[in-house]
GULUMRO-778081 format. One record per residue (C-alpha): x, z negated, y; residue in three letters; residue number from 1. Coordinates in steps of 0.2 Angstrom, whole numbers. Last residue first. Layout:
<atoms>
<u=X | w=Z | v=Y | rest=ALA | nr=NUM>
...
</atoms>
This chain:
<atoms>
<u=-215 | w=99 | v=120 | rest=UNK | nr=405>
<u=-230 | w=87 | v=132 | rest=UNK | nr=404>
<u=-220 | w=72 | v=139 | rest=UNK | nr=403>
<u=-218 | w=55 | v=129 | rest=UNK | nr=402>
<u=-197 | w=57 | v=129 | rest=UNK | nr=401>
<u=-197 | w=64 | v=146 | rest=UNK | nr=400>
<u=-209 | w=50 | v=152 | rest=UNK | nr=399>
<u=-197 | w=38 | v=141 | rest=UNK | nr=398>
<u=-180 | w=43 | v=151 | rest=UNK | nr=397>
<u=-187 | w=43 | v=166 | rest=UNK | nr=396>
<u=-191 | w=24 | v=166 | rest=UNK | nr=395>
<u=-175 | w=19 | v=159 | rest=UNK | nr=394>
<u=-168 | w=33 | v=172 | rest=UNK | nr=393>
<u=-179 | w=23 | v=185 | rest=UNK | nr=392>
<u=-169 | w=6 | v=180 | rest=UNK | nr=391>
<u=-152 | w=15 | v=182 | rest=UNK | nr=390>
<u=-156 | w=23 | v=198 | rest=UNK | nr=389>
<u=-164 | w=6 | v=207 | rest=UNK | nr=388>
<u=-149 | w=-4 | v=201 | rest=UNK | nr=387>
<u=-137 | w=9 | v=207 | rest=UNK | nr=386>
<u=-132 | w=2 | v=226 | rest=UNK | nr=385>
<u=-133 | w=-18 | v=217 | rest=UNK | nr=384>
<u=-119 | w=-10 | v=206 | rest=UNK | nr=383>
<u=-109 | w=-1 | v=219 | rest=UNK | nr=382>
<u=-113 | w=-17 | v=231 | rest=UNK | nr=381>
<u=-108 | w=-32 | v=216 | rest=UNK | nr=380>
<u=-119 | w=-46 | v=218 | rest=UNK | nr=379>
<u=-115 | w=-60 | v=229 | rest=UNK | nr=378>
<u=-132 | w=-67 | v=231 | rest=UNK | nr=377>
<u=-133 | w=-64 | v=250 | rest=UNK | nr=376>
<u=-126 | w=-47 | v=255 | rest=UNK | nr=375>
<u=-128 | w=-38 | v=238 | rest=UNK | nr=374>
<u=-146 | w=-46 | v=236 | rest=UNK | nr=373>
<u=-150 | w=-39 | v=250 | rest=UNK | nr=372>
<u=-147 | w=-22 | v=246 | rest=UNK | nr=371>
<u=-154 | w=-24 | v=229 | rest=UNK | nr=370>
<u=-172 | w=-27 | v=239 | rest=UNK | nr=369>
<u=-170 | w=-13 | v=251 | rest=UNK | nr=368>
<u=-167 | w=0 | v=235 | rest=UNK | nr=367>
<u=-180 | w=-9 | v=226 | rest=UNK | nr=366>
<u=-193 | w=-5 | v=241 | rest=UNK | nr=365>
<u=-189 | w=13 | v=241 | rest=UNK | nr=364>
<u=-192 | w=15 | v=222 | rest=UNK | nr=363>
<u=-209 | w=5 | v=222 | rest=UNK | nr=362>
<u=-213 | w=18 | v=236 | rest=UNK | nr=361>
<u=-210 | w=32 | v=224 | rest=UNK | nr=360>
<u=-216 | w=24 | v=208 | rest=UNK | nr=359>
<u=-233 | w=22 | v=219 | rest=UNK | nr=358>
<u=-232 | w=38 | v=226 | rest=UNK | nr=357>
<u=-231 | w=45 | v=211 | rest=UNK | nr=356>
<u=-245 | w=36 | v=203 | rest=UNK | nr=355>
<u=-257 | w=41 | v=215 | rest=UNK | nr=354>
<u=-253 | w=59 | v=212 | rest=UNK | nr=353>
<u=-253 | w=59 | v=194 | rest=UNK | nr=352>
<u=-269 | w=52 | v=195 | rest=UNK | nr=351>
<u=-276 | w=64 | v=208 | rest=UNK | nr=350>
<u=-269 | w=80 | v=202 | rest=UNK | nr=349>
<u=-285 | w=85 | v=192 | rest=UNK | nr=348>
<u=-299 | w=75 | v=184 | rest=UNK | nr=347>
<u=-298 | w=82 | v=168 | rest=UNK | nr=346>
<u=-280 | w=82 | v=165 | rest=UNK | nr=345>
<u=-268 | w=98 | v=161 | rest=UNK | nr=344>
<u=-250 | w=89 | v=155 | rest=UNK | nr=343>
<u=-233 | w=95 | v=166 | rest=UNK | nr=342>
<u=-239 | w=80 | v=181 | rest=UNK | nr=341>
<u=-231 | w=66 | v=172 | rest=UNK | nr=340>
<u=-214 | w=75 | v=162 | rest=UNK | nr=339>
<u=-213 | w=82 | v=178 | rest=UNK | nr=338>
<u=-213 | w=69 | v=191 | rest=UNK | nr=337>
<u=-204 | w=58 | v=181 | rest=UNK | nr=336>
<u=-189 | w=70 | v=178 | rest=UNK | nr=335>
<u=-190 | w=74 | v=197 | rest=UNK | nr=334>
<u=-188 | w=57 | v=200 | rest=UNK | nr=333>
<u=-173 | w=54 | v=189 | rest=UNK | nr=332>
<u=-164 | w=73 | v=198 | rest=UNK | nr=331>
<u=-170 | w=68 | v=217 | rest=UNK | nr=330>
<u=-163 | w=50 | v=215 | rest=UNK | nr=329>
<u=-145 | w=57 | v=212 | rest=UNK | nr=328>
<u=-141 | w=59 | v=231 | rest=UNK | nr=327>
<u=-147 | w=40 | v=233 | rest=UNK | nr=326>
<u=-134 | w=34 | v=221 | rest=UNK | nr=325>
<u=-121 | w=43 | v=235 | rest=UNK | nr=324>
<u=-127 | w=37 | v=251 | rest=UNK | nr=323>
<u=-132 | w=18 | v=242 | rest=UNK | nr=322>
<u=-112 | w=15 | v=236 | rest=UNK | nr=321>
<u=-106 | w=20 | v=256 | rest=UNK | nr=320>
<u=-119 | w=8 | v=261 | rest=UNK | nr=319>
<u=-117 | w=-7 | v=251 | rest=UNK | nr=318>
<u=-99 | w=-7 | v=253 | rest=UNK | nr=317>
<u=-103 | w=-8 | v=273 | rest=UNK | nr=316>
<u=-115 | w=-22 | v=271 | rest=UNK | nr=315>
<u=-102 | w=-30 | v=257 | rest=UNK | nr=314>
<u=-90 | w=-28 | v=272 | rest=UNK | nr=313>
<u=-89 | w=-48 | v=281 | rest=UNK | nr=312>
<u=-76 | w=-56 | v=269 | rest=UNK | nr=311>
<u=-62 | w=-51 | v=280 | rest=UNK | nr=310>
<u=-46 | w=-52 | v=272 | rest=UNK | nr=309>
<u=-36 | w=-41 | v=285 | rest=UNK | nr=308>
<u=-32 | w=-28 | v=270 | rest=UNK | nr=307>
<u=-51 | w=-31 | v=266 | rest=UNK | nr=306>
<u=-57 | w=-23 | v=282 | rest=UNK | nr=305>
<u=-46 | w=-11 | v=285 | rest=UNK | nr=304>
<u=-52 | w=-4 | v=267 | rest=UNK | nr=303>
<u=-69 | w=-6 | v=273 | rest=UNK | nr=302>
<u=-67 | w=2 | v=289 | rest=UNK | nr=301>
<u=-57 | w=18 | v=283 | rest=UNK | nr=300>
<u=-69 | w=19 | v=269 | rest=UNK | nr=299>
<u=-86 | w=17 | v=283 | rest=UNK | nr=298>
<u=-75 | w=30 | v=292 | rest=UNK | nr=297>
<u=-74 | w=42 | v=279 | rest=UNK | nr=296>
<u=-92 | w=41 | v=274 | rest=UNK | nr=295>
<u=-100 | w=44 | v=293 | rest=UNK | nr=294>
<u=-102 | w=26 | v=303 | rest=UNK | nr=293>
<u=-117 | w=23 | v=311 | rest=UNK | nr=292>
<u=-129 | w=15 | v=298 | rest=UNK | nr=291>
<u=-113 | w=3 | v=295 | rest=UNK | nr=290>
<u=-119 | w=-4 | v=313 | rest=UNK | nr=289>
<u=-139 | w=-8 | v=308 | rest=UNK | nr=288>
<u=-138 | w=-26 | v=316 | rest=UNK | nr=287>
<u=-122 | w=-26 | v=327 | rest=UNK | nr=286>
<u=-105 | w=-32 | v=325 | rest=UNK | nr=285>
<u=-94 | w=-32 | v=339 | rest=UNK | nr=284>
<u=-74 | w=-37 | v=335 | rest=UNK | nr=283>
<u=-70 | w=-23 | v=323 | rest=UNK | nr=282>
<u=-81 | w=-10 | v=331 | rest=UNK | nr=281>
<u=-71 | w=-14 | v=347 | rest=UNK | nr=280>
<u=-55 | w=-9 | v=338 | rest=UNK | nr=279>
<u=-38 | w=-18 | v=330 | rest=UNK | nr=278>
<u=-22 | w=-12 | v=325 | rest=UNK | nr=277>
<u=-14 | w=-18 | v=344 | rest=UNK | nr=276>
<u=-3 | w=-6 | v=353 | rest=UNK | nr=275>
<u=0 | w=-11 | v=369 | rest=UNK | nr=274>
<u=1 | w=-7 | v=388 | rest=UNK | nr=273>
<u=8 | w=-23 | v=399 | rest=UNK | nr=272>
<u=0 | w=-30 | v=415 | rest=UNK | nr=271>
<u=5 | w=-43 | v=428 | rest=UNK | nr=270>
<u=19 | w=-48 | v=419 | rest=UNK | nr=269>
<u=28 | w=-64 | v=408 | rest=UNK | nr=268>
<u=43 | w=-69 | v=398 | rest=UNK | nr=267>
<u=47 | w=-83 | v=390 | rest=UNK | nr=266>
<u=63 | w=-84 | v=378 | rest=UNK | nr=265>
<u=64 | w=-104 | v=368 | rest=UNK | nr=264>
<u=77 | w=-109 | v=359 | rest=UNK | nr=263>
<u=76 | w=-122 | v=344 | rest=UNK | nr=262>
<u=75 | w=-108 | v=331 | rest=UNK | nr=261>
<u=71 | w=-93 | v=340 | rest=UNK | nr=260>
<u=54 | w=-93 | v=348 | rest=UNK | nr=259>
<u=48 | w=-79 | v=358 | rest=UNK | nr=258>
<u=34 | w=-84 | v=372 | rest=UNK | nr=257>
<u=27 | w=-70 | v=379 | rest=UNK | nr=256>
<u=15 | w=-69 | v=391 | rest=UNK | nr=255>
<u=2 | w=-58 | v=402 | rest=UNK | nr=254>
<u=-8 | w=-60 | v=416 | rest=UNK | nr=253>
<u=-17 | w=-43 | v=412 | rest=UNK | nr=252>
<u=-16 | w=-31 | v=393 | rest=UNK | nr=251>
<u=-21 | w=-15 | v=390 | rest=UNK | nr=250>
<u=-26 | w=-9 | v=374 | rest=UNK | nr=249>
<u=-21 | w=4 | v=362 | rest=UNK | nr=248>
<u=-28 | w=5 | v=344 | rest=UNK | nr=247>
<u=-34 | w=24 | v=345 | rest=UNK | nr=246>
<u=-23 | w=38 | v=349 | rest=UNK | nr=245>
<u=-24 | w=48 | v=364 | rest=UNK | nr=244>
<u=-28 | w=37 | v=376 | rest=UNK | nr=243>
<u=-45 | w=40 | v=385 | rest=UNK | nr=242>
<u=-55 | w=23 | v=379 | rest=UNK | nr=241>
<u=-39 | w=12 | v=383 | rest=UNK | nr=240>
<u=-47 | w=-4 | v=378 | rest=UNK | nr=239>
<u=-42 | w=-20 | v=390 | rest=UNK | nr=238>
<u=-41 | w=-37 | v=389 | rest=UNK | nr=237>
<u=-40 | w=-51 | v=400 | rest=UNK | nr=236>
<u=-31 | w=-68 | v=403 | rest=UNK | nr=235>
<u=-16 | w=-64 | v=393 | rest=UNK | nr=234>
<u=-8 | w=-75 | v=378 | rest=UNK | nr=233>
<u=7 | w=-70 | v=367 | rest=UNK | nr=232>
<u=15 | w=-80 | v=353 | rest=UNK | nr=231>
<u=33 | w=-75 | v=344 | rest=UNK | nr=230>
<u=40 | w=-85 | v=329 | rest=UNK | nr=229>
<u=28 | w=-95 | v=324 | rest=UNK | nr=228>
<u=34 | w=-103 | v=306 | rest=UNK | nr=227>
<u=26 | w=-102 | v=291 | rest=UNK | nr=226>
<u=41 | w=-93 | v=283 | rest=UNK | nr=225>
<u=37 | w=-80 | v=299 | rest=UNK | nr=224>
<u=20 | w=-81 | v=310 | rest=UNK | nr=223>
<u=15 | w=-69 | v=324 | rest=UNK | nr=222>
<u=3 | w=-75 | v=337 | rest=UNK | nr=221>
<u=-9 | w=-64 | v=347 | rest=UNK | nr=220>
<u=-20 | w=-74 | v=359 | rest=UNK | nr=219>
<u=-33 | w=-68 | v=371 | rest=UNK | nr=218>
<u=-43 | w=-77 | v=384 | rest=UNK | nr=217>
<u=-55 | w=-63 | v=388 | rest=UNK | nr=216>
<u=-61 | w=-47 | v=382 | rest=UNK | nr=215>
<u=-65 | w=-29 | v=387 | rest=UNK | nr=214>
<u=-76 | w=-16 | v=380 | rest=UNK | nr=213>
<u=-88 | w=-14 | v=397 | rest=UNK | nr=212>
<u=-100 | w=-13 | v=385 | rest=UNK | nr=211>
<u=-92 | w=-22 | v=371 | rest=UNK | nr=210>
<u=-88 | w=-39 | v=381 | rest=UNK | nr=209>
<u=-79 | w=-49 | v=373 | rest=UNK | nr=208>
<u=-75 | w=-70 | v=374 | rest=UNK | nr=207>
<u=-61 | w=-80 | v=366 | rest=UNK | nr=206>
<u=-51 | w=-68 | v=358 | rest=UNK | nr=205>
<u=-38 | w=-73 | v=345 | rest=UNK | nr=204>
<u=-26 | w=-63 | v=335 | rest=UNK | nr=203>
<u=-18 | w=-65 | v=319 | rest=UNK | nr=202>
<u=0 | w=-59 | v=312 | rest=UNK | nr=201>
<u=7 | w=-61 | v=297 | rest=UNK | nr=200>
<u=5 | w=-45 | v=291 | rest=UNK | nr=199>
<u=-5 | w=-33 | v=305 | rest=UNK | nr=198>
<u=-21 | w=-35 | v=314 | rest=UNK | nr=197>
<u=-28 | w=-52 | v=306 | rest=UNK | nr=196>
<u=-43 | w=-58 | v=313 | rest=UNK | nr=195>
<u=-51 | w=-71 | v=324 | rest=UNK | nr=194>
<u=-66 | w=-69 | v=337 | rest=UNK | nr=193>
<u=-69 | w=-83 | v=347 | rest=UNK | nr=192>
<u=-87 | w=-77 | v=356 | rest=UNK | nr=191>
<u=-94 | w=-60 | v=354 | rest=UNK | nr=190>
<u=-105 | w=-48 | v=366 | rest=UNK | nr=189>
<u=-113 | w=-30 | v=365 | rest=UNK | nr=188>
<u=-126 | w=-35 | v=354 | rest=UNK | nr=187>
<u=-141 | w=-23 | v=355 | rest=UNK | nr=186>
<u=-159 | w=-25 | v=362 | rest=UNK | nr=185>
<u=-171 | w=-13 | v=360 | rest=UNK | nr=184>
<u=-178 | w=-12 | v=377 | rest=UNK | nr=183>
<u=-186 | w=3 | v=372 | rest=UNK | nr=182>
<u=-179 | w=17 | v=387 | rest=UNK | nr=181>
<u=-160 | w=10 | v=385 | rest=UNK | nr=180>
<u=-159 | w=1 | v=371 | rest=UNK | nr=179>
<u=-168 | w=15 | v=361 | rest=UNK | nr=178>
<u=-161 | w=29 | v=367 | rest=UNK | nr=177>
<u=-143 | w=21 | v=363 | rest=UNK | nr=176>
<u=-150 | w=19 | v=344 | rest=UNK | nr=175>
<u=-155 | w=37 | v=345 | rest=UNK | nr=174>
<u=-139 | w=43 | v=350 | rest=UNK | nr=173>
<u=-127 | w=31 | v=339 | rest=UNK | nr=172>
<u=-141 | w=39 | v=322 | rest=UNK | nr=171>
<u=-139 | w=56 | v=326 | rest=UNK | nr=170>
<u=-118 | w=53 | v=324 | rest=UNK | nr=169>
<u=-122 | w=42 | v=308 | rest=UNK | nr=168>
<u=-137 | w=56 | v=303 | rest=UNK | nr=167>
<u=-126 | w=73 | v=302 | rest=UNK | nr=166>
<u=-108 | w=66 | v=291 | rest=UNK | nr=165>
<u=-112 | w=55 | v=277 | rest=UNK | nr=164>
<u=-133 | w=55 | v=277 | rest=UNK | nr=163>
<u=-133 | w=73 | v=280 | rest=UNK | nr=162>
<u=-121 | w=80 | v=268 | rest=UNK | nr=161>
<u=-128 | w=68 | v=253 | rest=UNK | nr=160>
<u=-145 | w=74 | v=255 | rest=UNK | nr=159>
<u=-140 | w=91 | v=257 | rest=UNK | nr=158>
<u=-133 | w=90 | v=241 | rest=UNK | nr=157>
<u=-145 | w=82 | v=233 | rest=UNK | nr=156>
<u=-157 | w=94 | v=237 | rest=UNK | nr=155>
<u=-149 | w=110 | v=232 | rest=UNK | nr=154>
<u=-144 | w=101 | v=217 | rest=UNK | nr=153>
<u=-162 | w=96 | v=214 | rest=UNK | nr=152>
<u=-168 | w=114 | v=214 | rest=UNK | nr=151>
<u=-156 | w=117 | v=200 | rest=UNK | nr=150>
<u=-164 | w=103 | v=193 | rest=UNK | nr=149>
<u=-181 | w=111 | v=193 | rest=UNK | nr=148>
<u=-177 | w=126 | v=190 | rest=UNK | nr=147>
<u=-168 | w=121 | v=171 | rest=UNK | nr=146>
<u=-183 | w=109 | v=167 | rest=UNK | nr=145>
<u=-192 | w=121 | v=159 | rest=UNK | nr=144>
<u=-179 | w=123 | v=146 | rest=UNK | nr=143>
<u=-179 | w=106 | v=141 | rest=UNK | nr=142>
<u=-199 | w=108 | v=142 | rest=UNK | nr=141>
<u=-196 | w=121 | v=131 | rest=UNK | nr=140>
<u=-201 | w=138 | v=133 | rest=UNK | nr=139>
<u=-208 | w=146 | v=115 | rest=UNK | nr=138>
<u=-221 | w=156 | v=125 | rest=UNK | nr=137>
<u=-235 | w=145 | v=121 | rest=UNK | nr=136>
<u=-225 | w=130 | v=132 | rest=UNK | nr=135>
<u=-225 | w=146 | v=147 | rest=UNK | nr=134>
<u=-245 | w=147 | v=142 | rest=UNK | nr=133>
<u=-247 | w=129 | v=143 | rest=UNK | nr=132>
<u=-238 | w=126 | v=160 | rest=UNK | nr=131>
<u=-245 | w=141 | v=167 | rest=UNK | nr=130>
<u=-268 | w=131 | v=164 | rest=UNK | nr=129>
<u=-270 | w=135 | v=182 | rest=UNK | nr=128>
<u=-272 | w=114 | v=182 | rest=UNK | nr=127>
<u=-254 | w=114 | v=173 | rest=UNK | nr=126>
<u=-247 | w=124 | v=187 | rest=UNK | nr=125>
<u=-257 | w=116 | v=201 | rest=UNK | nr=124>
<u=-249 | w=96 | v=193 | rest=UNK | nr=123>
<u=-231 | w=104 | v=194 | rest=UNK | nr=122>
<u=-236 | w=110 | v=213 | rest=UNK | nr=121>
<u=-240 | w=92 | v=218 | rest=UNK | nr=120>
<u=-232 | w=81 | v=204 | rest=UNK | nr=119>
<u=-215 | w=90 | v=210 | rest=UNK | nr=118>
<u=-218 | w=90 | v=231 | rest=UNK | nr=117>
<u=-224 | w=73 | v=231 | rest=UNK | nr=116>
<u=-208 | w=64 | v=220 | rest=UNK | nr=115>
<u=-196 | w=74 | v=230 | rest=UNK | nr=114>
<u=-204 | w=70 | v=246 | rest=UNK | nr=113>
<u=-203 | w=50 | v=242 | rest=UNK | nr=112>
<u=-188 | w=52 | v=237 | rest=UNK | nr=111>
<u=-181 | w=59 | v=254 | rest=UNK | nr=110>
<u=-191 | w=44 | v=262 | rest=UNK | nr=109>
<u=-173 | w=41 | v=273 | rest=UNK | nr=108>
<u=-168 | w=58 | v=274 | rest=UNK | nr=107>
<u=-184 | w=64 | v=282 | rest=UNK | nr=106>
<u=-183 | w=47 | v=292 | rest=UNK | nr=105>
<u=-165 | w=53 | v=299 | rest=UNK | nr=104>
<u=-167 | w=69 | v=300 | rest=UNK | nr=103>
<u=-183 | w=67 | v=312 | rest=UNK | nr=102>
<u=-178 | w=52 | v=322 | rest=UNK | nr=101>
<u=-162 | w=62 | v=328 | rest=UNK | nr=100>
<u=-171 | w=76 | v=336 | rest=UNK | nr=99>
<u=-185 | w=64 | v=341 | rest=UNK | nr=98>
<u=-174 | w=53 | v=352 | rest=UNK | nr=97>
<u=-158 | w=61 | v=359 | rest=UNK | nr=96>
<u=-168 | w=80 | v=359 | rest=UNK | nr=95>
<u=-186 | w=77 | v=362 | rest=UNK | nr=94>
<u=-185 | w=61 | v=371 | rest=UNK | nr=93>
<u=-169 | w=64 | v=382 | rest=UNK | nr=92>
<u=-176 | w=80 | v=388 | rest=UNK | nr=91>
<u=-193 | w=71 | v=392 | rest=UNK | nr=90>
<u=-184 | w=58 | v=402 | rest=UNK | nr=89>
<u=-189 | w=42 | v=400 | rest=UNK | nr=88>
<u=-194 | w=31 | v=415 | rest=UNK | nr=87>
<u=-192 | w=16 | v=408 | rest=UNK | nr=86>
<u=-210 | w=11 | v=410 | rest=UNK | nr=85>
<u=-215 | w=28 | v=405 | rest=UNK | nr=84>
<u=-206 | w=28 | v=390 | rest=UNK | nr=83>
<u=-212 | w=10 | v=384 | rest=UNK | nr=82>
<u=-230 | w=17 | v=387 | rest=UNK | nr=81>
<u=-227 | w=32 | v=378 | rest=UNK | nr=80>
<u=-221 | w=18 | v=362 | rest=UNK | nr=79>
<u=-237 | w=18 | v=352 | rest=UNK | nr=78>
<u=-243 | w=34 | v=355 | rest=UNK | nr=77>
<u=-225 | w=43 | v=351 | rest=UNK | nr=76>
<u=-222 | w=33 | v=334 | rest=UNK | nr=75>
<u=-238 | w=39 | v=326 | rest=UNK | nr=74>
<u=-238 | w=58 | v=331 | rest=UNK | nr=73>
<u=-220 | w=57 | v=325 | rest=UNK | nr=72>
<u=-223 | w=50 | v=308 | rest=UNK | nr=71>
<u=-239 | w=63 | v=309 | rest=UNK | nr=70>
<u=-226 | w=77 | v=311 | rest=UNK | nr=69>
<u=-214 | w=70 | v=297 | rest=UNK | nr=68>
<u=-229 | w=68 | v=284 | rest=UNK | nr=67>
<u=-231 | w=87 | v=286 | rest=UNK | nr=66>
<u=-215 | w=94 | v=289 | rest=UNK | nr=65>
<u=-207 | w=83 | v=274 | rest=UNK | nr=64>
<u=-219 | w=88 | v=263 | rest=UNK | nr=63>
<u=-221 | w=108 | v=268 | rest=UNK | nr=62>
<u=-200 | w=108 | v=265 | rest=UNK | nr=61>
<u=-201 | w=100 | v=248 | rest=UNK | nr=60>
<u=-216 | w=113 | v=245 | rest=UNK | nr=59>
<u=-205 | w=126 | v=248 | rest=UNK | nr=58>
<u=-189 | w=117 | v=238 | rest=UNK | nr=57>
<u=-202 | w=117 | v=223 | rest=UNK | nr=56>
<u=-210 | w=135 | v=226 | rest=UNK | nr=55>
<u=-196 | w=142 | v=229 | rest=UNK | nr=54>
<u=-186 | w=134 | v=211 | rest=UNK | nr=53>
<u=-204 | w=137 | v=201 | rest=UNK | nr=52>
<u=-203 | w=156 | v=206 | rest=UNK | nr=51>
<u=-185 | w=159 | v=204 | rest=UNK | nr=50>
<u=-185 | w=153 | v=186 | rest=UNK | nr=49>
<u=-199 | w=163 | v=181 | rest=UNK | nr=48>
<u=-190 | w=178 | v=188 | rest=UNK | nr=47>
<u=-177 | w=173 | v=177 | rest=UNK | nr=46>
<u=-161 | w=162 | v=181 | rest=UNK | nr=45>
<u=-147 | w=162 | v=169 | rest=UNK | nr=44>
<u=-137 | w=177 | v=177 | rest=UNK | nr=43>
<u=-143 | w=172 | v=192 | rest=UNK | nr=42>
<u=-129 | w=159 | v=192 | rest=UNK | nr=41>
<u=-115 | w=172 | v=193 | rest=UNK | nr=40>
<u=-102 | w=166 | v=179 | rest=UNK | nr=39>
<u=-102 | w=178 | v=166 | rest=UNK | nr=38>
<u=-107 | w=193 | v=180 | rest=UNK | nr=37>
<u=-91 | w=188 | v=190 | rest=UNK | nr=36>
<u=-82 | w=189 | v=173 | rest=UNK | nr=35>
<u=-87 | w=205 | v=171 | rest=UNK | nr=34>
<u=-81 | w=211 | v=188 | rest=UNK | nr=33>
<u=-66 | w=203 | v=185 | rest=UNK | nr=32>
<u=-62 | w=212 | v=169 | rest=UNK | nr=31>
<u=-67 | w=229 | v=177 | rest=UNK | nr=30>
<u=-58 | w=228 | v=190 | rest=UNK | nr=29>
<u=-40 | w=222 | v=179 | rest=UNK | nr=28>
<u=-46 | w=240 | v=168 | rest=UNK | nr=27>
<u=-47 | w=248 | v=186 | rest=UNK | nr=26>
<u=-29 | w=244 | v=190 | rest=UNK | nr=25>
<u=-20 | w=257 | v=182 | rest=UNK | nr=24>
<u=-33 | w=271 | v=190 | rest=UNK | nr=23>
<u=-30 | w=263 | v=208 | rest=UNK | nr=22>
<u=-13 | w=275 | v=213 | rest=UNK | nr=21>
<u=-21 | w=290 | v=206 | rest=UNK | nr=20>
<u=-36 | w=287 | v=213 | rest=UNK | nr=19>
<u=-29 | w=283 | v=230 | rest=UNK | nr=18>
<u=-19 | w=300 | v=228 | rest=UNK | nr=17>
<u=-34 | w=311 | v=224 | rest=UNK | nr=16>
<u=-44 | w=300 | v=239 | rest=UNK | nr=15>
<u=-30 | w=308 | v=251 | rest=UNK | nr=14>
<u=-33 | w=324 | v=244 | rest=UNK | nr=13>
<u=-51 | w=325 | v=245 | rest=UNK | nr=12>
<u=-49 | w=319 | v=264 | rest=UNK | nr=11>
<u=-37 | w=330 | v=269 | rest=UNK | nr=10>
<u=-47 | w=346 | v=262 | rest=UNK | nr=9>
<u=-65 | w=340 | v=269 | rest=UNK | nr=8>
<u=-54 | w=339 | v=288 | rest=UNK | nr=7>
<u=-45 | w=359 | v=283 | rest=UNK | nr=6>
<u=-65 | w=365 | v=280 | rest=UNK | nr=5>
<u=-72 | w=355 | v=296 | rest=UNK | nr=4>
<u=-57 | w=364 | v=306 | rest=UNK | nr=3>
<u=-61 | w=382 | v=298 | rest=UNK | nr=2>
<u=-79 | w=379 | v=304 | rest=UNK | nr=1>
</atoms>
């Protein structure tokens, strides 16, 4: 007992002297703590806030799950008898194949989701008659709109996260799949490739082949005051998959022929290592390839690109440009779906249904359509990549202006 009384003792003095020593510092504590408060984000959000924000990303969820499964329903009847002719294993169908279709088709009619999931639980609002008592209330359809773009940022976020860094590296897997156990052909071979690799130098390769990613019949020549100065030839080359760092290749039957004014040096080997600023996904293109690159590398690629003066990376521009407008589609659509589904009709959702999907689908098909002209009309990618956004902002920008205040 004595013991227990000299331990209570200790402690109380050793908190004396912590007190003492944190009492000049509690004014700092207190300012932060405020300032935590000032900033906190629940600070502006009420329980009617929380409400519409779970049940807009809940209904978002329920969407996506729904269509998603009959997607998957769909696609597994029509290609069984492709997987059972390949003899497709079911591991590598739920986890290569459908682990990868379903992120990237979610992603894909993302929109689509949005659109559903606001005129869905929007239009049951209104139809319970909570839109017009919360507009009764002295909220503003300005003010109503605060959940559902914070709902949106949440959306867009993920959106942009999953189509840059998650669905290029699910998107290789499933592609492999495909060739494999769909007979989805890919191109794995190119025939007189020619590009630039560093300043003043071009090199030649007469036939590759990607799979095995080596090449034949190739040429490196180095030009100076318009001059050749050095050129190199070997009967095969080889792509060092395990090296360390990327660009190095191995070269067979090899020669150089080093030219120095009216000299000539010639000098040959059976093999030769080398470092050459090129890679097989610059000398293979396949349809759907800039799909497979994460943001970063579609930057490093296009920027790679153009310092070797390929013309052939408007797809690729296109891309990056179409990842990022399509993060700000959730907030236009949203504003359409609201200002269209926040007014109680007769005949209940139906309407405001049907004309989302239709804005929804008309959406997804001008994204393609702006895509294309990018590649063959010359228009600019980041402006073909936005075309959709800015003509739906028109378009939200009158339903906002038109809906019930």
């Amino acid at each position: 007992m004595h013991k227990v009384k000299e331990i209570v003792s200790i402690i109380k003095g050793l908190l004396g002297k912590l007190n003492q020593k944190t009492k000049p510092c509690l004014p700092y504590i207190y300012k932060v703590g405020n300032l935590l408060k000032k900033i906190s984000p629940t600070r502006y959000l009420g329980i009617l806030d929380w409400y519409i924000i779970k049940k807009f990303i809940g209904t978002y969820i329920y969407a996506i799950l729904l269509i998603i499964s009959i997607a998957i329903v769909f696609d597994f009847n029509e290609n069984l008898s492709k997987f059972t002719q390949y003899h497709a294993p079911w591991r590598a169908i739920i986890f290569d194949y459908y682990a990868n279709f379903i992120p990237y088709y979610s992603n894909l009619f993302s929109p689509l989701f949005v659109f559903i999931a606001v005129i869905f639980f929007t239009s049951k609002l209104a139809g319970n008659s909570e839109i017009i008592a919360m507009l009764a209330a002295g909220v503003s359809i300005k003010r109503l709109m605060r959940p559902y773009m914070l709902s949106c940022v949440v959306i867009a976020g993920l959106t942009f996260y999953l189509n840059s860094f998650v669905i290029p590296h699910g998107t290789v897997i499933r592609q492999n799949f495909e060739t494999l156990y769909r007979n989805s052909k890919k191109n794995t071979s190119a025939e007189d490739i020619q590009l630039f690799v560093a300043k003043n130098t071009t090199a030649y390769i007469q036939n590759y082949d990607d799979q095995y990613k080596r090449g034949y019949g190739f040429s490196l020549v180095k030009i100076k005051n318009k001059k050749i100065v050095s050129h190199l030839t070997a009967m095969e080359i080889q792509y060092d998959t395990i090296a360390d760092s990327k660009y190095h290749w191995k070269l067979s039957n090899w020669k150089i022929r080093t030219l120095k004014g009216l000299k000539e040096h010639i000098q040959s080997g059976a093999t030769k290592d080398t470092v050459l600023l090129m890679e097989p996904t610059d000398l293979v293109y396949s349809k759907g390839q800039q799909e497979t690159f994460t943001s970063p590398e579609l930057l490093d690629y296009i920027s790679k690109q153009t310092s070797r003066g390929s013309g052939n990376v408007v797809q690729y521009e296109v891309e990056f440009h179409k990842r990022i407008a399509m993060s700000f589609s959730s907030f236009i659509l949203t504003i359409i779906g609201l200002a269209l589904s926040s007014r109680k009709r007769k005949g209940g959702m139906g309407l405001s249904l049907g004309i989302g999907l239709a804005l929804s689908f008309s959406y997804i098909m001008l994204q393609t359509v702006s895509a294309t002209f990018a590649i063959q009309d010359n228009t600019p990618p980041m402006l073909a990549a936005w075309i959709p956004n800015i003509i739906f902002a028109i378009v939200a920008y009158f339903c906002y202006r038109h809906a019930p205040s």
